[in-house]
VOPAGU-2260 file (C-alpha; in pm, 1 decimal, decimal comma):
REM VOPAGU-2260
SITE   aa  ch    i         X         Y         Z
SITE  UNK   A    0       0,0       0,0       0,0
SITE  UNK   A    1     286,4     194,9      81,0
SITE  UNK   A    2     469,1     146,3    -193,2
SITE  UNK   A    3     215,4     220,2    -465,5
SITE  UNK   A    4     124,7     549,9    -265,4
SITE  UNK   A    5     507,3     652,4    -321,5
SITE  UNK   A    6     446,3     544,3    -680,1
SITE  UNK   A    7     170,3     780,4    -695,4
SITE  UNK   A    8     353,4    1067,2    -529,6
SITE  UNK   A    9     662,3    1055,4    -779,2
SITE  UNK   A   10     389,6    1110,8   -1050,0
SITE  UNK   A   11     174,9    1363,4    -892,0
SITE  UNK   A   12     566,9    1526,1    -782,9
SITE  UNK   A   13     670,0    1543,4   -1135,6
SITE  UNK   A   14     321,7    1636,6   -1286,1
SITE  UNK   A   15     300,6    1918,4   -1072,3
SITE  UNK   A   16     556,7    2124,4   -1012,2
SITE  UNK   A   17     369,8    2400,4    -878,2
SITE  UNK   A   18     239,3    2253,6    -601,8
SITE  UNK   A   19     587,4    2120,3    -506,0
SITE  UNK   A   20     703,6    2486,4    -593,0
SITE  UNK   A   21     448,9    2599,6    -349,6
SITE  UNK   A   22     543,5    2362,5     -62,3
SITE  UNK   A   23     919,1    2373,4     -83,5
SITE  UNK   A   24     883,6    2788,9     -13,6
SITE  UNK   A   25     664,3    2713,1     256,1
SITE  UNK   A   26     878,9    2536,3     383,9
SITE  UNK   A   27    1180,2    2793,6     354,2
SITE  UNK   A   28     992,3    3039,0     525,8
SITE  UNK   A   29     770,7    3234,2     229,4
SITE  UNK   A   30     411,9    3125,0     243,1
SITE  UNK   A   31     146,7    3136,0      -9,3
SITE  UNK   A   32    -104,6    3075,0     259,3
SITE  UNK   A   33    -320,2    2737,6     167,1
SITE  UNK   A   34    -113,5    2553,4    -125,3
SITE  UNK   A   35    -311,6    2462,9    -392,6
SITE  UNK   A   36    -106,1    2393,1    -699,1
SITE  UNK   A   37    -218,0    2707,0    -873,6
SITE  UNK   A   38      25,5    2970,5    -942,2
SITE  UNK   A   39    -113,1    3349,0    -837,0
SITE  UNK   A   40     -25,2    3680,9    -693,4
SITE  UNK   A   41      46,4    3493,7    -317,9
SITE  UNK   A   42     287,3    3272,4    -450,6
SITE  UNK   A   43     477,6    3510,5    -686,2
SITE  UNK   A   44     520,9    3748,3    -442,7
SITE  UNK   A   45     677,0    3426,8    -144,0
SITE  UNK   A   46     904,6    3330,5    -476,5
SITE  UNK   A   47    1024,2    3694,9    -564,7
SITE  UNK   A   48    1085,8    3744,0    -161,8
SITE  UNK   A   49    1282,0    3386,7    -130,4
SITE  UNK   A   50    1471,8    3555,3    -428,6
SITE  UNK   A   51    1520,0    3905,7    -339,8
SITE  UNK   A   52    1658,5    3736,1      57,7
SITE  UNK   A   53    1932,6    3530,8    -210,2
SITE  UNK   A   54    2034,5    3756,3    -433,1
SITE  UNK   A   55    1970,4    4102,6    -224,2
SITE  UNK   A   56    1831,9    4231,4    -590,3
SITE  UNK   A   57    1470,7    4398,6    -450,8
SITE  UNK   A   58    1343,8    4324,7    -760,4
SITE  UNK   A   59    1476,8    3995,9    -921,7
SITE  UNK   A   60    1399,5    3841,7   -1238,7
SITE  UNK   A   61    1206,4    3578,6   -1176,2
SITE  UNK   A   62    1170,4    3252,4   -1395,4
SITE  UNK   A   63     937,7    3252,2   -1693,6
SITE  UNK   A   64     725,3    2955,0   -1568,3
SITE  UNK   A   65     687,7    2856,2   -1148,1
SITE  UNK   A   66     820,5    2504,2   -1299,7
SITE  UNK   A   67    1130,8    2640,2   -1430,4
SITE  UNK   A   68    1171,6    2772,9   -1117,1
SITE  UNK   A   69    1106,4    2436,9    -950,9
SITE  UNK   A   70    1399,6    2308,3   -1184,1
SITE  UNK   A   71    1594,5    2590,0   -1125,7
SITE  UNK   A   72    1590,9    2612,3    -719,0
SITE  UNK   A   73    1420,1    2307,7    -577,1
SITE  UNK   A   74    1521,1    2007,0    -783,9
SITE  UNK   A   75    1748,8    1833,9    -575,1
SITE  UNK   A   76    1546,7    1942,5    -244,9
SITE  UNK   A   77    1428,4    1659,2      16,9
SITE  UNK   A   78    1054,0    1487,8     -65,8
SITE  UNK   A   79     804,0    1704,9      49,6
SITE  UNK   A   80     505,5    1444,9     116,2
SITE  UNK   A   81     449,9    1221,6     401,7
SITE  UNK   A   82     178,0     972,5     462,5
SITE  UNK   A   83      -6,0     993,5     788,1
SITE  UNK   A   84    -311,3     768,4     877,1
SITE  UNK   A   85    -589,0     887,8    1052,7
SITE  UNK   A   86    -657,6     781,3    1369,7
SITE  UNK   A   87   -1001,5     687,4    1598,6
SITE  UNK   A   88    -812,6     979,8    1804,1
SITE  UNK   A   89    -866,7    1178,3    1488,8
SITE  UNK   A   90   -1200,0    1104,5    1417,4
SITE  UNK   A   91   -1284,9    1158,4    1795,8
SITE  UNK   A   92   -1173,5    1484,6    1784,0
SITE  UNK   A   93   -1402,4    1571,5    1511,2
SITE  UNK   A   94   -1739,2    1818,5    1607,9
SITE  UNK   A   95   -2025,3    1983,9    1505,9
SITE  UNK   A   96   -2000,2    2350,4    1551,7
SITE  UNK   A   97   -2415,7    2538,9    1531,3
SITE  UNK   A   98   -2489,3    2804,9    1405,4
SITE  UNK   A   99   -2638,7    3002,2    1711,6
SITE  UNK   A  100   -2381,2    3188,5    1917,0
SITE  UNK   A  101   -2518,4    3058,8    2252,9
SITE  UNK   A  102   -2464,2    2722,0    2152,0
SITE  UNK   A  103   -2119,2    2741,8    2030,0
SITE  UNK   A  104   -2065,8    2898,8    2402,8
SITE  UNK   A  105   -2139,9    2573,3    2496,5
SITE  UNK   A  106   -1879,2    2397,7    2311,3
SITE  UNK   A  107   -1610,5    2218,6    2481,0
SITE  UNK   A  108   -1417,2    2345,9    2201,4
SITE  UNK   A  109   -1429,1    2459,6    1869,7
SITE  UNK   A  110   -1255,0    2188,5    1658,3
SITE  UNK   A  111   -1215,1    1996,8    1315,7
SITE  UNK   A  112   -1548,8    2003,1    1147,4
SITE  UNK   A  113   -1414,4    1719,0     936,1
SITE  UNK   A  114   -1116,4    1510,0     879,3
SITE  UNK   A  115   -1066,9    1677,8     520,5
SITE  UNK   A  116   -1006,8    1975,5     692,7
SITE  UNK   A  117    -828,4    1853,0     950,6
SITE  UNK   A  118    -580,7    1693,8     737,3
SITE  UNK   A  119    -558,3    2022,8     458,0
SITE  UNK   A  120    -424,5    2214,4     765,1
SITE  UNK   A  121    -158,6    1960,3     820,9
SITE  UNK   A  122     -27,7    2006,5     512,1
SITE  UNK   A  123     -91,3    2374,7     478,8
SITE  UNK   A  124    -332,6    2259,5     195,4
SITE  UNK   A  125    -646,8    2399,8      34,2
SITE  UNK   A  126    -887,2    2153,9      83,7
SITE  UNK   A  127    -958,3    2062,1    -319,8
SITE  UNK   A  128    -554,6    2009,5    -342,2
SITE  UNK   A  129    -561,6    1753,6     -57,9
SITE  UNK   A  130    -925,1    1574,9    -226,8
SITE  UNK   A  131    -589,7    1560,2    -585,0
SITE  UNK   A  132    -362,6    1451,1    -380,5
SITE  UNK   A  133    -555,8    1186,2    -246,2
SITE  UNK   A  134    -806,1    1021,8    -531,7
SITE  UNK   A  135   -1052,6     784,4    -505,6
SITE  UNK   A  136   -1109,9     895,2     -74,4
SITE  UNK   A  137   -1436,4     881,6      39,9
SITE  UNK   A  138   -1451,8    1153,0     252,7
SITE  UNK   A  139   -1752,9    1100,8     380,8
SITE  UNK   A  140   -1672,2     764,9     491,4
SITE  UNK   A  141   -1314,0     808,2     650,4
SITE  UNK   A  142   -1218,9     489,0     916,3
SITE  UNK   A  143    -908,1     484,8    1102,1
SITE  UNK   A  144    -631,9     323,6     852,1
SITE  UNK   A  145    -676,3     515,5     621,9
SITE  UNK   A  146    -370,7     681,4     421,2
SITE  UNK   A  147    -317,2    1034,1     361,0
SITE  UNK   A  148     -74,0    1181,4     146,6
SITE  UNK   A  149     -19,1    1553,2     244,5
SITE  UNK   A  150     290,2    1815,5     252,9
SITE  UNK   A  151     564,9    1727,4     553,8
SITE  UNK   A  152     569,1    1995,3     808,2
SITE  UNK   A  153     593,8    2052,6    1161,6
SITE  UNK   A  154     231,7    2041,5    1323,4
SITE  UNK   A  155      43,1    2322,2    1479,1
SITE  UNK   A  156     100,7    2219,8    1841,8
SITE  UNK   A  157     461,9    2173,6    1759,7
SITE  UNK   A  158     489,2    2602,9    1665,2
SITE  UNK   A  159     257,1    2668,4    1959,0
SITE  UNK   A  160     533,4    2456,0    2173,3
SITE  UNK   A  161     818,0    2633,6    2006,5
SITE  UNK   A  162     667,4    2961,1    2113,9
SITE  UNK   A  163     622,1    2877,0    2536,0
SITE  UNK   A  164     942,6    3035,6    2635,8
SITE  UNK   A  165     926,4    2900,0    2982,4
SITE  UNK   A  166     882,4    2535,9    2851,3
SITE  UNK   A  167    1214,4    2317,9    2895,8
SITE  UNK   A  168    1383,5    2150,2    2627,6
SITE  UNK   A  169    1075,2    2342,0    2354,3
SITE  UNK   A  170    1129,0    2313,5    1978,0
SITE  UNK   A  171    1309,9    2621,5    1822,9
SITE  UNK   A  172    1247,6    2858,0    1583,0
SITE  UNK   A  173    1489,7    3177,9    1497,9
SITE  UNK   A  174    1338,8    3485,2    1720,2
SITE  UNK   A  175    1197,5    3795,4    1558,0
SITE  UNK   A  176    1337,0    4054,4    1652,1
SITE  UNK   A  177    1079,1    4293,6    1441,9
SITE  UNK   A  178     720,3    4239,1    1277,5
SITE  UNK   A  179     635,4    4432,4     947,4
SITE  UNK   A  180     289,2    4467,5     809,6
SITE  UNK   A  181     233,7    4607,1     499,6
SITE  UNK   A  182    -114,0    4702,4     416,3
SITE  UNK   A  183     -60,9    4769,6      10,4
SITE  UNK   A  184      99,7    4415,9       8,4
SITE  UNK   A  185    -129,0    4218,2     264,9
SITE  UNK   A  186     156,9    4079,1     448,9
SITE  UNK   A  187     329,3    3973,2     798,4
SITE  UNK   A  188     690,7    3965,3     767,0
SITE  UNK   A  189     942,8    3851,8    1040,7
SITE  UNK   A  190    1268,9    3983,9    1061,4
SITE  UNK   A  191    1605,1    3878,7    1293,1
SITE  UNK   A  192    1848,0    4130,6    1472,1
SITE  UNK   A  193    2033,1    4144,5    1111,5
SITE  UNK   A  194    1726,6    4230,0     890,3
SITE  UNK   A  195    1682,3    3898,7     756,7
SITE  UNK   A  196    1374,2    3761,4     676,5
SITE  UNK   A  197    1298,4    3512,9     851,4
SITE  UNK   A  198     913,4    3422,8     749,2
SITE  UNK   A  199     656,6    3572,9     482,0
SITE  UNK   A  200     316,0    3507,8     559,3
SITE  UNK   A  201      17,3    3661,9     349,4
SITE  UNK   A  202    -232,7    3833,2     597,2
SITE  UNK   A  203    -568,9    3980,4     562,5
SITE  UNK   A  204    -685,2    4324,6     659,0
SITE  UNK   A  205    -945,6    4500,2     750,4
SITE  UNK   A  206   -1256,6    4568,3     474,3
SITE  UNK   A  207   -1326,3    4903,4     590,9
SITE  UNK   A  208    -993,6    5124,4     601,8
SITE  UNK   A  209   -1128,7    5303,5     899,2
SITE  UNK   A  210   -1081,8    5089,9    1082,7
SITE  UNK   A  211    -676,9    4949,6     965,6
SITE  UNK   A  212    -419,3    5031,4    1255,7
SITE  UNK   A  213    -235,2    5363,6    1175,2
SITE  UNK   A  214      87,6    5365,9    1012,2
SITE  UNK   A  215     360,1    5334,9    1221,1
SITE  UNK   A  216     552,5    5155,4    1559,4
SITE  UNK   A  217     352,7    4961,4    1773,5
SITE  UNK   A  218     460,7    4604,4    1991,2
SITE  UNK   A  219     311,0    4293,8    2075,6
SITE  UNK   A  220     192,3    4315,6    2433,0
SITE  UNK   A  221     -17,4    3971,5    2493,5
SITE  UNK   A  222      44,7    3640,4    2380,5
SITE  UNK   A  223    -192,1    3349,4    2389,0
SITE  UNK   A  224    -194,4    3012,7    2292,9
SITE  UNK   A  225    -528,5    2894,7    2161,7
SITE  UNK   A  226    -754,1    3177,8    2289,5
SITE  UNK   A  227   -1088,1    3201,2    2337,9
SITE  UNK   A  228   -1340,9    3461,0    2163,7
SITE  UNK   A  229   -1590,8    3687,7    2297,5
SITE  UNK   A  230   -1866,9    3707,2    2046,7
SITE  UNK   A  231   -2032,1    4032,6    2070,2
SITE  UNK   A  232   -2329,4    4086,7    1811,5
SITE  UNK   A  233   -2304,5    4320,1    1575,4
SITE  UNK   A  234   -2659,7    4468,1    1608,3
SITE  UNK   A  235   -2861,0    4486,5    1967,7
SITE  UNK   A  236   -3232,8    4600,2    1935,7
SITE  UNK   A  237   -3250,5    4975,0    2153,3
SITE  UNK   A  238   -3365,8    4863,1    2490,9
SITE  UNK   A  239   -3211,9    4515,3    2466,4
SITE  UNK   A  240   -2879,2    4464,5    2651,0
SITE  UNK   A  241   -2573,0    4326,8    2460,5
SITE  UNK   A  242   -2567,1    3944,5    2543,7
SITE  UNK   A  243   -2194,0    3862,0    2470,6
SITE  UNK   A  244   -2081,4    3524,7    2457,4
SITE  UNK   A  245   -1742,7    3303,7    2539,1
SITE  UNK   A  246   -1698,5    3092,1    2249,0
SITE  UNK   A  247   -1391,8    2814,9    2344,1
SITE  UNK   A  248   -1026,6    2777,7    2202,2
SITE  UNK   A  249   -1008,0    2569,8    1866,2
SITE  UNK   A  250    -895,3    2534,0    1514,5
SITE  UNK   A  251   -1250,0    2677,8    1422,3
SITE  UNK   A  252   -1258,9    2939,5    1692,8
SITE  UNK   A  253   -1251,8    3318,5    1499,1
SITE  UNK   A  254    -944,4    3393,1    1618,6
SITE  UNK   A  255    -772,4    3069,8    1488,5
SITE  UNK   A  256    -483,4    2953,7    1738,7
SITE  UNK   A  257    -298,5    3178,6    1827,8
SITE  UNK   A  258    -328,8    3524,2    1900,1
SITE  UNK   A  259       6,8    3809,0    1955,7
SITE  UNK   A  260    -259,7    4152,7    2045,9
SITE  UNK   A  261    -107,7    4461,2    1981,2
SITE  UNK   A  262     -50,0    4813,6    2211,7
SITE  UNK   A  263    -370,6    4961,4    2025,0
SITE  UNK   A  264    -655,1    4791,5    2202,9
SITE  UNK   A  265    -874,3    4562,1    2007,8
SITE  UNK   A  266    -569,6    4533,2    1724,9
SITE  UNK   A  267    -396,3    4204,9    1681,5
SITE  UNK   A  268    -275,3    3941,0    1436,3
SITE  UNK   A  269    -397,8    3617,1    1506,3
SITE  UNK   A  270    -510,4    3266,3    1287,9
SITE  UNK   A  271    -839,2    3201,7    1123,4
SITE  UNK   A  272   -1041,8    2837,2    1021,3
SITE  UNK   A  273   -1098,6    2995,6     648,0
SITE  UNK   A  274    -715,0    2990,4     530,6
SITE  UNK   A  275    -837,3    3007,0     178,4
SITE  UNK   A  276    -990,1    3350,4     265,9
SITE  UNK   A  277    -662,7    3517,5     334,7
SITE  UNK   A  278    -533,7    3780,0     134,8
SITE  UNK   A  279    -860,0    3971,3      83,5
SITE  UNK   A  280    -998,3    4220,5     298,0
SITE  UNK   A  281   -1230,5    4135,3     507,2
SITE  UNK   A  282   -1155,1    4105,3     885,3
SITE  UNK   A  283   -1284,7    4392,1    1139,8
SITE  UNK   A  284    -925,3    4549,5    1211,3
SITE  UNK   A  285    -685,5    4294,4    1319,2
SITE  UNK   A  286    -446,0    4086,5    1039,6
SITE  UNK   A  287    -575,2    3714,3    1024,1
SITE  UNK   A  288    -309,5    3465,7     912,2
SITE  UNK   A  289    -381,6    3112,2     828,0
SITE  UNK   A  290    -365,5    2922,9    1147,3
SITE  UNK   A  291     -37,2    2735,7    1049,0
SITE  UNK   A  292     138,9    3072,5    1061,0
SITE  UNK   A  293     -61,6    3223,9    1289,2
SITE  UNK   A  294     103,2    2893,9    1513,5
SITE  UNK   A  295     447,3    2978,8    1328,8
SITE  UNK   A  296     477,9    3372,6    1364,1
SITE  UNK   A  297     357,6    3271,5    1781,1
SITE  UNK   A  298     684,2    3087,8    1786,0
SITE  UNK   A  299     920,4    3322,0    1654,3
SITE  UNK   A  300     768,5    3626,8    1880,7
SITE  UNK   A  301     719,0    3720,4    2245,4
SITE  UNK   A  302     534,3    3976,9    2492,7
SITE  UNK   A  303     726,1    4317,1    2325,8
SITE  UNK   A  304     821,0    4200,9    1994,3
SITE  UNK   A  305     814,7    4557,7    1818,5
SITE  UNK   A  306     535,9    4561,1    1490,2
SITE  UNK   A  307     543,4    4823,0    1184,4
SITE  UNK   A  308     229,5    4846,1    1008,3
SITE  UNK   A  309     350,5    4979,1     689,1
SITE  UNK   A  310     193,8    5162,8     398,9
């Protein structure tokens, strides 16, 4: 079963070099957000920044085709796929989340809806480029045993783990030393003492630009681990008082897992369960990243970490 999976793989490696493009620059540092084989303005922009970081040209020329630049930069790089099986643990883990804000206060927590999109965040994957990875599934019938062939990186607890700073013998990742936003570009970029980049992650921004943070210095001044989410309605009838509700940590919870809040109150960056949303404007202020870098920017920061939000 193995073997013919591997088979597979080579095939689907060599067929598509795009989506083996996309992963091997994830895996560098420069994110497209949720791989999906296509090539678009996300992934350009994480190749012309892994390029610019090499060559220190800001603008370099980049290859005519993303597989010529496979050829040209990843060839000889290590297999990017793994095969993981799911587990009863998985499928345990699975919930239902309602629609009705009082009942998701009564969640124990706000997980995997599914085990397709459990296993698309595993491998940084948009959910239609794990169903191509993975033909003939039956998603709707998953059992424990069954193989799944997605991307090989480190998992979302792993990054959360790498970012407790009082936790002995934790994974590491290089520390930022300073966050840039850019608002024009719709990105989160970590930098070391030197000015190297360390990680580009796409980001989304607010829909109305009153309220985007204002240009300039701020710092990251709480840090959380899978946070919670106070759910405020949007609209209360005059006369009616605001019910608010707790809605519990999770992959699915609004706020993703991991949240870095900023000196402006209300403003932070944070993950979100819709990675395929990111890039576009519409979050109420604060810079969503997909919850695999949400977990991965966590690690590299701390309470104080300075942020520029950028023109």
């Amino acid at each position: 079963m193995i073997a013919s999976l591997f088979i597979f793989l080579a095939s689907v490696f060599c067929e598509s070099k795009t989506l083996a493009l996309q992963i091997h620059l994830d895996r560098a540092g420069y994110s497209c957000s949720a791989i999906d084989g296509v090539w678009g303005p996300k992934a350009e922009r994480a190749l012309r920044c892994y390029l610019a970081d090499r060559t220190k040209d800001l603008k370099p020329a980049l290859p005519s085709t993303p597989e010529q630049a496979y050829d040209r930069y990843f060839a000889n790089a290590p297999e990017p796929f793994r095969i993981e099986t799911v587990t009863q643990a998985d499928l345990d883990a699975l919930v239902m989340i309602p629609e009705e804000p009082a009942a998701k206060a009564k969640l124990v927590r706000m997980g995997y809806e599914s085990i397709k999109e459990m296993f698309a965040e595993r491998g940084h994957l948009s959910q239609i480029a794990l169903a191509k990875l993975n033909p003939g599934v039956d998603w709707k019938a998953i059992r424990p045993g069954t193989k799944l062939v997605i991307p090989d990186f480190p998992s979302i607890a792993e990054e959360l783990k790498a970012g407790d700073r009082g936790r002995p013998n934790r994974p590491k990742r290089p520390e930022a030393a300073l966050v840039k936003v850019s608002i024009s570009a719709a990105t989160v970029t970590a930098l070391d003492a030197a000015g190297k980049v360390l990680a580009l992650f796409p980001c989304s921004i607010a829909a109305n630009k009153a309220k985007v943070p204002p240009h300039g210095e701020l710092k990251i001044t709480s840090y959380v681990a899978r946070p919670n989410y106070t759910y405020t309605p949007d609209y209360t009838p005059p006369g009616k008082k605001v019910q608010r509700y707790v809605w519990p940590e999770g992959e699915n919870c609004p706020v993703g897992v991991a949240w870095m809040g900023l000196n402006l109150p209300g403003y932070g960056m944070h993950g979100t369960p819709r990675p395929e949303s990111i890039g576009f404007t519409g979050s109420h202020g604060c810079f969503r990243l997909a919850n695999w870098n949400a977990a991965r920017l966590y690690a590299m920061c701390k309470s104080g970490t300075p942020v520029v939000i950028e023109p």
